[in-house]
N, C-alpha and C positions, 0 to 999 in steps of 0.2 A: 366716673360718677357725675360730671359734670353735664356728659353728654345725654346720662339716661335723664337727668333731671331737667333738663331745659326742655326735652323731647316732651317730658308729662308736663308741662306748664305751657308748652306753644300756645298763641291762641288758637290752636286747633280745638282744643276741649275746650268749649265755654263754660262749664263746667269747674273744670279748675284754673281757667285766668278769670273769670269774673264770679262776682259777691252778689248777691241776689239781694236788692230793697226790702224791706219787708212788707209782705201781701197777705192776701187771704186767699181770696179762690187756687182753684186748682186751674190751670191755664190749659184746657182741653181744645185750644186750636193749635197751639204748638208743644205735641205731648211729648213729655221731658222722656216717658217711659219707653216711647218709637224714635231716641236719638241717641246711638251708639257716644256720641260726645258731649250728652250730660248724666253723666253717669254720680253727680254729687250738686249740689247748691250747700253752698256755707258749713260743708260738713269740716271742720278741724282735723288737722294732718295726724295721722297715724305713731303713737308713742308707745311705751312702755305702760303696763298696767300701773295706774296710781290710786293714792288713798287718802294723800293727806293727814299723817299722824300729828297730832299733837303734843306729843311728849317721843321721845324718842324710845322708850320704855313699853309703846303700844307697836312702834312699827319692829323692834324687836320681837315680837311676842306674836306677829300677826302670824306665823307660820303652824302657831303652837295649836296643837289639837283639829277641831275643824274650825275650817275657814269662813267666818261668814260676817259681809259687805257692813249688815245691819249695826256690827258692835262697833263700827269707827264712829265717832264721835259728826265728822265731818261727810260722809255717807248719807245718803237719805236713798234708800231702796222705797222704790215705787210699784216694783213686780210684787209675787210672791200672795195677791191678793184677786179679789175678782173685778174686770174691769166692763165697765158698758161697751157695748160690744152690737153692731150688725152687721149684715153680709149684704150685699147690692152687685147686681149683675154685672155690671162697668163703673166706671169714674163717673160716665155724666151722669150716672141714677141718684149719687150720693147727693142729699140735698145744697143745694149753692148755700145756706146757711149756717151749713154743720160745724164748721170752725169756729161759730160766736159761742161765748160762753153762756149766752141765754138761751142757748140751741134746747129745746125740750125732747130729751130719748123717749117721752112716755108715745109719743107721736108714732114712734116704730112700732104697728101693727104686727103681733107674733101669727103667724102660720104654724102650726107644731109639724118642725123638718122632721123628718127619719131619712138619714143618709141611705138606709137598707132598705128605702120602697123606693127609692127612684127609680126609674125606668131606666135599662138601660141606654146610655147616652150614644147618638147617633157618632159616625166619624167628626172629631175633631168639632164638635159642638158641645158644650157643655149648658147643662140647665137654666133655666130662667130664675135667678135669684132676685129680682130687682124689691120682693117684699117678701122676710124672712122672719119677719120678729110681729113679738106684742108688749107686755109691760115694760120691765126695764132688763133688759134679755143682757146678760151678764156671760163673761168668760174669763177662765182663771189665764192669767200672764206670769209664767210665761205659759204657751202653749203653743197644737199646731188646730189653727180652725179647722181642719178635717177631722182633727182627732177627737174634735170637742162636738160632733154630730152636724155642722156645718160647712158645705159644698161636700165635694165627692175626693177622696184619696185616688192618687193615680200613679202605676209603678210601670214605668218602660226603661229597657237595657239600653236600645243606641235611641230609637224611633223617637221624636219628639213628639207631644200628646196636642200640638196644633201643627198648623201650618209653614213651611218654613218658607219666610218671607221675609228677611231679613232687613230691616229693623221692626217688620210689623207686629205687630202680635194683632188674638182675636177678638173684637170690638164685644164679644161676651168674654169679659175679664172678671172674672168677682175680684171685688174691694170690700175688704173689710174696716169696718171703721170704728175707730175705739173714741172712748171719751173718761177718762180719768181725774179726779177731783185729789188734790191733797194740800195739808195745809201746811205753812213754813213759817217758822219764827222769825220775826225781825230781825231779832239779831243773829240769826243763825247766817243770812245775807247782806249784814251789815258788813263793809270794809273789806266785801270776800268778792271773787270770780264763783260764778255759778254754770258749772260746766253739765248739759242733759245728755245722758250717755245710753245709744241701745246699743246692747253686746249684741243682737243679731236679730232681724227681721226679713221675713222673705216673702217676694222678693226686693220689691222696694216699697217709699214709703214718703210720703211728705208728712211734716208734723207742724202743727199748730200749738202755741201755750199762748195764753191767756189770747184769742181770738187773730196773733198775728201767725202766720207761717215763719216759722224757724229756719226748715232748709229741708233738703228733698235728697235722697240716699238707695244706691244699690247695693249691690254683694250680699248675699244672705246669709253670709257665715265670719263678719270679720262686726267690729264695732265701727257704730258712728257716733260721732259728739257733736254737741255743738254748743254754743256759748251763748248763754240764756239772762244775762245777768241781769240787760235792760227789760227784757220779758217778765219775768219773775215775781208773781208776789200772790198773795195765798189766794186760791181761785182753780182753771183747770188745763189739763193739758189734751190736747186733739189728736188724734193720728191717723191717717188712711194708706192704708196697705196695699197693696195691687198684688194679685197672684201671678200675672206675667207680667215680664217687662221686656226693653230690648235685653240688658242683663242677664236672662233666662234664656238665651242662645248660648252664656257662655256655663249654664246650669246642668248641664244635658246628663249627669251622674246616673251611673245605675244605681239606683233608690226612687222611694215613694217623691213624686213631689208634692211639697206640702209647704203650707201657706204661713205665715203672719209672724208676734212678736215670741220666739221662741228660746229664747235667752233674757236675762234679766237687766231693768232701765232702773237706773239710778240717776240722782242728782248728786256732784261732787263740789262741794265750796274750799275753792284755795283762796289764800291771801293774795294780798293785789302785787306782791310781788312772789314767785313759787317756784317750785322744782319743775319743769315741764316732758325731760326727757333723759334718761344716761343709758350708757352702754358698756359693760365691763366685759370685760378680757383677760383670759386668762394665758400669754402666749408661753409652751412649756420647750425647753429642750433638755433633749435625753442624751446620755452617752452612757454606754454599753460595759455590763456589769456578766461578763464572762458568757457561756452559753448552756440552753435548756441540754438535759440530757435526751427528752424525748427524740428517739430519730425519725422524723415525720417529711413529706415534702412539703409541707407550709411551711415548717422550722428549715428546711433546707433553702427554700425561696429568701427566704428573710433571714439576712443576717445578723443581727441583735436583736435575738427575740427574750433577754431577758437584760432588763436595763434600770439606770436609776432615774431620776429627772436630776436636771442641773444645768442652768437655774430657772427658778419658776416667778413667775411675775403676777403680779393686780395691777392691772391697766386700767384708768377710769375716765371716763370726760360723762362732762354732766353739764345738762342746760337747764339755765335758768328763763323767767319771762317775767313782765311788767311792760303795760302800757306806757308807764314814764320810766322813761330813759335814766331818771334823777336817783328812781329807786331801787336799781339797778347798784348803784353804785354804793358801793363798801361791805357788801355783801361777800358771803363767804359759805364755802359746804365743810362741813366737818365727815369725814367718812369714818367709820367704824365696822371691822369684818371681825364676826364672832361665831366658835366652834358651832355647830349649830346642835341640841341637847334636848329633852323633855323640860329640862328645867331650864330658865335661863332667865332667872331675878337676879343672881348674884355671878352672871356670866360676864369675865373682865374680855377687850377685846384682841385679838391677834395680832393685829394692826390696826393702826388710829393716826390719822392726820387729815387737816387743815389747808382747804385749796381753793384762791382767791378766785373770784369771778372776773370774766374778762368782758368788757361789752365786746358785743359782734354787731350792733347797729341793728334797722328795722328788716321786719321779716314782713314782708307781703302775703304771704303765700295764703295765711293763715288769717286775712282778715276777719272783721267779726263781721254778719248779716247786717247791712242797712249803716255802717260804721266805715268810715273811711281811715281810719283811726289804724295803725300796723303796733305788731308786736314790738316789743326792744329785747332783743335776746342777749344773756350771758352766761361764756364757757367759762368752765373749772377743765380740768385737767390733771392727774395725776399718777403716778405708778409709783410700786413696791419690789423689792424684791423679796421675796418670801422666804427664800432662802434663810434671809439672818432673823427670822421670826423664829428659825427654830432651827436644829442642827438637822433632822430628817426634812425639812420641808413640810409643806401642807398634803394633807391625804387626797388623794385625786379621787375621782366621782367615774364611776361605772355602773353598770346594768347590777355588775357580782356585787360592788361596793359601791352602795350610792352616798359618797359622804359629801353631805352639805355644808356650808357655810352660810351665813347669815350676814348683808351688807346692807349697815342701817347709811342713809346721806340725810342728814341735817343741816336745812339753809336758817342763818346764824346774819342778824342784822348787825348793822353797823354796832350799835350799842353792845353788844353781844348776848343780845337776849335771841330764844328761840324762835324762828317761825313756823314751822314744819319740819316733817320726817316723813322718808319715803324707805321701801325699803324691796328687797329681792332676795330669792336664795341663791348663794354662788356655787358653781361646782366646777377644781380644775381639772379642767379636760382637754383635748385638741386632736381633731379629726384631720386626715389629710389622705392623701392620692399619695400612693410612694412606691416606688418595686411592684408596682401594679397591684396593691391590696389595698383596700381600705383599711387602715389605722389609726386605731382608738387608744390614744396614749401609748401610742409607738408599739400597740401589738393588734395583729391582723383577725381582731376577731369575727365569729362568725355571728350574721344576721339568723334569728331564729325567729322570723316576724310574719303579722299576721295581716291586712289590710282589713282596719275597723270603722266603720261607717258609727254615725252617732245614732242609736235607736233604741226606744222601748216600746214593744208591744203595746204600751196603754197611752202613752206620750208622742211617739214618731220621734222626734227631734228634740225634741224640748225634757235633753237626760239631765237625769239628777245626780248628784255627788253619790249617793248611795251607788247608784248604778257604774259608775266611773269606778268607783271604790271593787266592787262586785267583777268588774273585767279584768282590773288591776291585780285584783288578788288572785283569780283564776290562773290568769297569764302565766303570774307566776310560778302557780302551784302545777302548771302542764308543761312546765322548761322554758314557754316562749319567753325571748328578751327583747322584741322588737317589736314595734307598731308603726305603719306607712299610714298616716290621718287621710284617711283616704275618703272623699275628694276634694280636701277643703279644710281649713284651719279650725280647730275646735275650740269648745270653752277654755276660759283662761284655767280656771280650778284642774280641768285633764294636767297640763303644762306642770303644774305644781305637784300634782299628784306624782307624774310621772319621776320628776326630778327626786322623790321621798324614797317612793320605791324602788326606784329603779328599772325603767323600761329605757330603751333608744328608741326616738322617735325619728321618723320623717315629716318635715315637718313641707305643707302640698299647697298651691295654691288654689283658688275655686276657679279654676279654669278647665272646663269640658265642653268639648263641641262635636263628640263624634254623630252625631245624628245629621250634619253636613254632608261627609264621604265616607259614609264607615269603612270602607276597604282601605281609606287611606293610599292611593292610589295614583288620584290627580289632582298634580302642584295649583298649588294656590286657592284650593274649593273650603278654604277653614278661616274662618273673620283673624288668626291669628296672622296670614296675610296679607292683612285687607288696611291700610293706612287707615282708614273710619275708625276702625277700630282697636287701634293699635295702645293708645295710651290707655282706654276704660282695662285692658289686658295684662297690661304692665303695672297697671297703679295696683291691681290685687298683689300681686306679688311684692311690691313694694311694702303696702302697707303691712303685709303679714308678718316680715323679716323686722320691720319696727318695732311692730308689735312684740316679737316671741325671741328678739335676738340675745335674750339675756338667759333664754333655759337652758343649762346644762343637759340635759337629755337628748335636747337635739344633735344627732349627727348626721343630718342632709336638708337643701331645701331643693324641693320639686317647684318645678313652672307649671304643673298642672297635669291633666291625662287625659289622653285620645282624644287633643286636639289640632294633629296635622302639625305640623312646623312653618311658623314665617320668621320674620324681624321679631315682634312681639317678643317670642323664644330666646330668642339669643339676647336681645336687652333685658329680659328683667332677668337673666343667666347671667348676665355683667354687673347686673346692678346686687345679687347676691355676694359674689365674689370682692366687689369691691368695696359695700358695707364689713364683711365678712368671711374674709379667708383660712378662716379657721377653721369651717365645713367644704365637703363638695356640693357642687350639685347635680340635679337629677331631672332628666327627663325622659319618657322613651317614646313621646310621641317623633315622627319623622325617623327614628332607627338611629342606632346607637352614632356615628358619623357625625352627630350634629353639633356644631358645637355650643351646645345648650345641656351637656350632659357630661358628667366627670367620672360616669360609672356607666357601663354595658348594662342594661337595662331591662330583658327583654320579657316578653307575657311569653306564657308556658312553652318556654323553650323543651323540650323533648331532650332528656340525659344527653343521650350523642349529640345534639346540638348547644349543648352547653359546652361538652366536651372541646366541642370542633372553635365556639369563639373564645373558650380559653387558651387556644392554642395558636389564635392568629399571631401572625409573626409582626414583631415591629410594634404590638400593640401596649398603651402605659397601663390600661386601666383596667381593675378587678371586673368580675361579672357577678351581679347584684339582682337577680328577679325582683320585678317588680310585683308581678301578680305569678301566681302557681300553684298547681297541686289544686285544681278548683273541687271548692268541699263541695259538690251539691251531690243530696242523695247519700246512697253508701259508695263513697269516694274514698280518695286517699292511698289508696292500696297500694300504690307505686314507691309513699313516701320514703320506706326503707332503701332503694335504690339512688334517689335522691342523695341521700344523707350517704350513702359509701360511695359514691363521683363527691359529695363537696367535700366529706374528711380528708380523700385522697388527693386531689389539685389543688394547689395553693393560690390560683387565682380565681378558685368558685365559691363563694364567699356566704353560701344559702341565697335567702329571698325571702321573701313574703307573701303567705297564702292568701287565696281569695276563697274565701273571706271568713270575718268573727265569728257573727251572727245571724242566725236567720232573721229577716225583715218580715217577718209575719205583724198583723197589725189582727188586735183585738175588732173580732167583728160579732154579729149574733146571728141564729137561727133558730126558727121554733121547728122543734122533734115532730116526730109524727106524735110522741104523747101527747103533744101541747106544750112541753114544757120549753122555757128559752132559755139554752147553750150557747157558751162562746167557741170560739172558736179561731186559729191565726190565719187570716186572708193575706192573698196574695193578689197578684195585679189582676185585675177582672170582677174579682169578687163585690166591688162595691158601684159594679154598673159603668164603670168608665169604660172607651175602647177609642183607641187603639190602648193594648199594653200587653205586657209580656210576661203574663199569667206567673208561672211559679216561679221565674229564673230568679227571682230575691231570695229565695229560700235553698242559698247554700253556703250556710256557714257551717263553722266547727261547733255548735252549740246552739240550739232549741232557742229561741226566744224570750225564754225564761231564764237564760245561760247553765243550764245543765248539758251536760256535753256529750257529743255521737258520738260511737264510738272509735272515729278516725283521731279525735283527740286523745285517744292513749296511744295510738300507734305514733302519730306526729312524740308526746311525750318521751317514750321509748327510743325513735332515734336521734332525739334532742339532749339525752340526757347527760349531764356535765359530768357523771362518772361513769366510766365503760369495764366491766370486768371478759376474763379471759381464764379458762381453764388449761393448763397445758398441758400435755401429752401425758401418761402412768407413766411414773419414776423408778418401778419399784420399794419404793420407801413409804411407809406409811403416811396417810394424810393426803390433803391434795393440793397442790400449790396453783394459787389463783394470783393472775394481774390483774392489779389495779389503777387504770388511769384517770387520772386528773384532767378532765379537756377544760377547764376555765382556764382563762388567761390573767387574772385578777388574784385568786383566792384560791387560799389550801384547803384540804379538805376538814381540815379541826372542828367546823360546824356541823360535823357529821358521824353518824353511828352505824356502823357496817355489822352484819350477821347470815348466819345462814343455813342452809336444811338440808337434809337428804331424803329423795321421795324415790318411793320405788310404785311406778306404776299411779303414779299421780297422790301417792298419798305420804304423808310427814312419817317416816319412820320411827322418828324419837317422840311419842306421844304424852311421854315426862314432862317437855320442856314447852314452851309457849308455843303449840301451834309449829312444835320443833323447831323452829329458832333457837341460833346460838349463837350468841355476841362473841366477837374476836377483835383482838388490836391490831390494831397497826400504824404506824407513825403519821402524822400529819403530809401530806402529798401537797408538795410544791406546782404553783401552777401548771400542766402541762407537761406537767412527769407522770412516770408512773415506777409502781414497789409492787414487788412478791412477797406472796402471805403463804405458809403453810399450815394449813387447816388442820387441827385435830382430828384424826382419824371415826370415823361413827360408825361400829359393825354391821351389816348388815347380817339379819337375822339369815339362819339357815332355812332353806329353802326360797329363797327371794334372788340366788342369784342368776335367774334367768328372768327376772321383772325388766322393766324399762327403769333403768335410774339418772336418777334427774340430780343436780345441785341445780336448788336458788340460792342468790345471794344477793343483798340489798341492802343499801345505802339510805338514811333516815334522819332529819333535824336532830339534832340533837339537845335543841333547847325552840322554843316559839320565836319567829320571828313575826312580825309587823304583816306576814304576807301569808302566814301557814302555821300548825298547831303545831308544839312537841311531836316527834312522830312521823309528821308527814314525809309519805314516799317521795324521795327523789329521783332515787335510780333502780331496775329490780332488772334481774334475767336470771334465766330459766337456761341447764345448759346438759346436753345428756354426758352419760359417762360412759364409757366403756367396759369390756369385760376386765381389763388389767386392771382398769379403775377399783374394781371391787376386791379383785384379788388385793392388791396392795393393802386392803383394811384386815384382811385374815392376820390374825394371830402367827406368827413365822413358827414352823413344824414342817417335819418332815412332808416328804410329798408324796407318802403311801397315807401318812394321817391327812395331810389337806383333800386326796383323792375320796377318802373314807365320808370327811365331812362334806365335800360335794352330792355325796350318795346317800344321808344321813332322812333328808327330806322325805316325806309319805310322797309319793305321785297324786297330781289329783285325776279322780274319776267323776267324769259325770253320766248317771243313770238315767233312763228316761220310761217313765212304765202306768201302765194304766192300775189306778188304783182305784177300783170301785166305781166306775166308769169317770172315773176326772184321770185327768193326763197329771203325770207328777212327774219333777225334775228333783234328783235327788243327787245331791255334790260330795263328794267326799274328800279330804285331804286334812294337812295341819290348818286348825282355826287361824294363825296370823298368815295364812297363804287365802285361807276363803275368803277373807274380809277386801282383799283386793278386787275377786273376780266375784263377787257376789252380784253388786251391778252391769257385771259385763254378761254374765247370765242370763239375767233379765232384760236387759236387751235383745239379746239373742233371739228370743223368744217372746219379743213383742207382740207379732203377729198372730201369736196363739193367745195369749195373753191376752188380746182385743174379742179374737173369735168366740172362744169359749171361757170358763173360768178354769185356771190351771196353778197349780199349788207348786211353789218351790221349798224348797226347807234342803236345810246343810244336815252334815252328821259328822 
């Protein structure tokens, strides 16, 4: 750890060893955004999402219902509203004055843009925007300025949409430049730290409050802060955005690229002394609690595949901060972990103790802007055993059972009055590399994951909780349990989300560069290489693991994708492991060999080729796709063979589709009526080029997220219950297996039934749609039970139909993710001729012969009546009613020609 951390502080990054004065202009002779090694000015190191509660009663309750910044007390949400807003063709066009707060927006002359009449843009040239406005031209934040009718949206897979000139970018750069007014109570910044926070803006962005520059920031998908407190006072804040930077070599994602503040800016007030950072842990050992009866070769690879925990722990260290050192001292965090509940007014805790602060001395790292002045940091420390909290222990957190906990930290002054409350959801879990499987609480389950880009057709980037809400519950409801955040760390709210519901995440850094060597071919052609740019490379990955190391849902962190392998790779791989060795991690750029990777990785490896590297000899680690099964179009089709190679090997462990959703983006066109229709554009459609026209448009779900139909087939062989008819018994009834493939959970959440079709139709037209509920016991993880079915006659004359059993598996009660009802698992399965016999009443076999022959034959006539052609059917009516439509098919062709009369008799 020591080694990664001195490598990001060299002065090699000026950047992160020095603290920037405070200024005003934007320094366009030495441009921050063409130098791989200033990749931040004054931006504050990378923490845990904080809030600042004021009673400990608020940061318990923060989890409760939805989540929103605005009800803390100590929160001041800045987004969420419309802010002044132009577009200027580069840096130098923005005016040298734009930072004072007497700057006059009315001055911005409006032109009325339409994105959809631009001319198509020549190669690697984009429009003259240098004067785009008139009154006071407004834009809602968060957003993405393309989406909002401003510059052009641009979608390429490897290609980069300029020049690749590294660190240069093109001298036509639109900047957009915001100006926001809000006002702050006195005392709302009395005796407080006033922290300015954007959760993401892209691609970077220097900012200005009250006329001085604050600090200057890249990555367009993680938070910057900075510390505003001498800044501060009611009046406005400034910001200018750049749509390339050096930054945006390490961008190169297949998605729309798109511009400006598209997550939400808040201001945070802590007290002068606070919680700054913690990190919990949940470390679990298991020992083995006999063995599953399923006999499988993944249960055969692993041997204690059904186990108890023993014993389980809360690990805790927690920093505190203050500028003086004095008030630091006597200070204390009280911790509190409670079940986590709907209700939770009169929720008592599980554990609760008391952990003195240690001073650690000053911290450089994190100086303030213009301030020579260092942090005073102090450690808490503590652990539990969980164990004696209860005789079972704490309930562990999975995809199947996502059971939460709830960790309030309260820093508690000398006196022993309150300062603050912070708080997190905990969930115990612990991922590891073992017998060459990934294991999730010591059982090797499988990834059923999708790679999700962050997008709405009417937004781009800038998704809303609803929308998060929307994926999460689909996912659900189509068997998936995994999501690769693909390509880049997403909103904090996803993170929470995930951990409620239950999804496993990977959790990816914003590192992509394949539009350098996209064949990946020849060493050293990727900045991840390249010493320049080694730390701006490593600090994404750092800061993201900071940021997100307290979600339970995570089990992986990725260094990034198809960005070629250097040093870069393998240190912030180090620097994962060693904050963190409770996950593995992941990469597949440079080929599974590297050692930047704890899992075989590979993009659509081909069945046999999965086969072939689960079979390498001598090898530790599972195989994990990264990307597969690519949905574009009507795809998918192979999926079913997929899923019988990864049921069958125990070291193929699934993967994750590419991709979610289509990246179609709301565009218009006028009809030939006149009339204006939307419609979802894909790269090209809005005049840009170079781009790569439709290749965004292959998810498992429309835009709207209504789902192609590859998403029932993915469902189907995803499904966590698999039934099996077995061979005619002679005995009446039919005896079906039923397995259980969850690793977590029995099947008591569930309501099973099912039908007899002969010829595609429900034979029992009494009962619902023929359905007929049957018991049978609760099914232990990963076992499976025989059911014999009550016998359902089939009617005389049907036994030469096609007969079919469904049988299906159904909620049994609503969960948080899906109705009463909803489908879990169905199949469709034919029967045989013994099948049918075994449902005949038992009698002699001159009488069973008799009742085979009992049936009218059917005839079909065919004859001209009155000059119309007529089809006339004859047999018993419950034999017509089958072939009635197969009739008229038949005779489609006539049916089209002329007009032709069918009728039964």
């Amino acid at each position: 750890m020591h080694n990664i951390t001195s490598q990001v502080r060299t002065p090699l990054l000026s950047a992160r060893g020095d603290r920037t004065e405070h200024s005003s202009t934007i320094n366009t002779s030495q441009k921050d955004w063409e130098n791989p090694q200033v990749y931040q000015r004054n931006r504050l190191g990378s923490h845990v999402p904080l809030v600042s509660h004021t009673k400990q009663s608020q940061a318990l309750s923060r989890f409760s219902g939805t989540a929103n910044l605005s009800d803390w007390t100590n929160v001041k949400v800045l987004s969420g509203s419309e802010w002044r807003f132009n577009l200027f063709g580069m840096p130098e066009s923005v005016p040298s004055d734009f930072y004072e707060p007497s700057f006059d927006t009315s001055q911005w002359s409006k032109v009325q843009l339409d994105r959809r009449a631009l001319p198509r843009v020549s190669l690697f040239v984009t429009p003259d925007l240098d004067v785009l406005s008139t009154d006071h031209l407004q834009i809602p934040v968060p957003s993405n300025w393309e989406c909002q009718g401003f510059g052009t949206p641009i979608y390429t897979n490897i290609i980069y949409p300029f020049p690749v000139t590294p660190p240069y970018v093109p001298k036509d750069n639109p900047t957009g430049c915001y100006t926001h007014t809000f006002d702050v109570a006195e005392d709302w910044t009395k005796n407080r730290r006033i922290f300015l926070q954007f959760e993401a803006v892209g691609s970077a962005f220097y900012c200005w409050v009250n006329g001085t520059m604050v600090g200057y920031a890249q990555d367009a998908f993680l938070s910057s802060e900075f510390d505003v407190t001498k800044l501060l006072k009611p009046g406005s804040n400034h910001l200018a955005a750049m749509r390339w930077s050096d930054g945006s070599y390490l961008e190169d994602q297949d998605h729309w690229w798109l511009s400006g503040i598209h997550r939400d800016v808040f201001l945070l007030a802590k007290p002068l002394t606070f919680i700054s950072d913690y990190h919990v842990k949940t470390p679990l050992t298991f020992a083995a609690k006999g063995s599953s009866r399923l006999a499988s070769a993944r249960h055969a690879c692993y041997t204690m595949p059904a186990c108890t925990v023993h014993p389980t722990k809360l690990d805790l260290s927690v920093e505190a901060r203050s500028l003086d050192a004095q008030l630091l001292s006597g200070h204390a965090i009280v911790a509190k972990l409670y079940h986590d509940s709907p209700d939770l007014s009169d929720a008592e805790p599980v554990v609760e103790g008391s952990l003195d602060l240690v001073a650690q001395g000053p911290d450089t790292s994190d100086r303030m802007a213009g301030s020579q002045a260092d942090w005073h940091t102090g450690a808490a420390k503590g652990s539990w055993d969980m164990m004696l909290q209860g005789k079972a222990g704490p309930a562990l957190w999975s995809a199947e059972e996502p059971n939460l906990y709830i960790l309030v930290l309260s820093l508690i002054a000398p006196d022993g009055s309150h300062v603050e409350s912070e708080s997190c959801q905990v969930g115990f879990r612990q991922d590891e590399i073992r017998g060459r499987q990934l294991l999730h609480n010591n059982q090797p389950i499988m990834v059923k994951g999708v790679n999700r880009h962050m997008h709405e057709d009417r937004r781009g980037k800038a998704v809303t909780e609803d929308s998060m809400l929307a994926d999460i519950t689909l996912l659900k409801q189509l068997n998936f349990n995994a999501v690769r955040n693909a390509h880049y760390p997403n909103n904090n709210r996803w993170y929470e989300l995930c951990n409620q519901y239950g999804i496993y995440l990977m959790d990816e850094a914003n590192v992509e560069t394949h539009g350098f060597e996209p064949t990946f071919t020849k060493k050293n052609a990727h900045p991840g290489c390249w010493p320049e740019w080694h730390d701006a490379i490593v600090d994404r990955g750092m800061r993201m693991i900071k940021r997100d190391k307290n979600h339970p849902s995570i089990i992986a962190w990725s260094c990034g994708n198809e960005s070629g392998f250097g040093k870069a790779h393998s240190d912030m791989a180090s620097f994962y492991r060693q904050l963190d060795p409770s996950r593995p991690t992941h990469y597949e750029g440079g080929g599974s060999r590297t050692d930047a990777t704890d899992i075989i990785c590979p993009m659509y490896a081909r069945v046999d080729e999965c086969v072939s590297l689960a079979n390498i000899a001598m090898e530790h680690r599972p195989v994990i796709q990264c990307e597969y099964a690519h949905a574009m179009g009507n795809s998918n089709g192979n999926y079913k063979e997929y899923w019988e190679m990864y049921d069958k090997h125990p070291h193929l462990q699934g993967g994750f589709i590419w991709d979610w959703v289509d990246q179609g983006l709301i565009n218009t066109v006028k009809a030939p009526s006149g009339k204006t229709v939307e419609y979802w554009a894909y790269g090209g459609d809005f005049g840009s080029f170079p781009d790569d026209a439709q290749f965004c448009i292959n998810g498992m779900v429309w835009p709207n997220r209504q789902p192609h139909p590859g998403c029932y087939e993915a469902k189907a062989c995803m499904a966590p219950v698999v039934f099996a008819v077995s061979q005619a018994t002679g005995q009446p009834g039919y005896v079906v297996t039923v397995t259980n493939k969850n690793w977590f959970t029995t099947t008591e959440a569930l309501v099973f039934s099912f039908r007899l079709l002969a010829d595609g139709v429900p034979i029992r037209q009494e009962a619902e749609e023929g359905w007929t509920q049957f018991d049978i016991a609760h099914i232990p993880p990963q076992e499976e039970q025989e059911v014999r079915l009550h016998p359902q006659r089939v009617p005389g004359g049907l036994q030469h139909s096609e007969l079919a059993l469904e049988l299906r598996a159904q909620l049994l009660t609503a969960t948080p993710w899906a109705p009463e009802g909803h489908m879990v698992a169905e199949a469709q399965m034919g029967l045989t001729p013994q099948h049918y016999l075994d449902q005949l009443p038992r009698q002699p076999p001159e009488q069973e012969a008799e009742y085979e022959e009992e049936s009218e034959p059917l005839t079909v006539h065919w004859q001209d009546e009155n000059g119309r052609d007529t089809v006339t059917v004859q047999g018993e009516p419950h034999y017509l009613i089958w072939y009635y439509f197969y009739v008229l098919s038949c005779f489609a062709g006539l049916l089209q020609a002329k007009r032709t009369q069918v009728r039964t008799c």
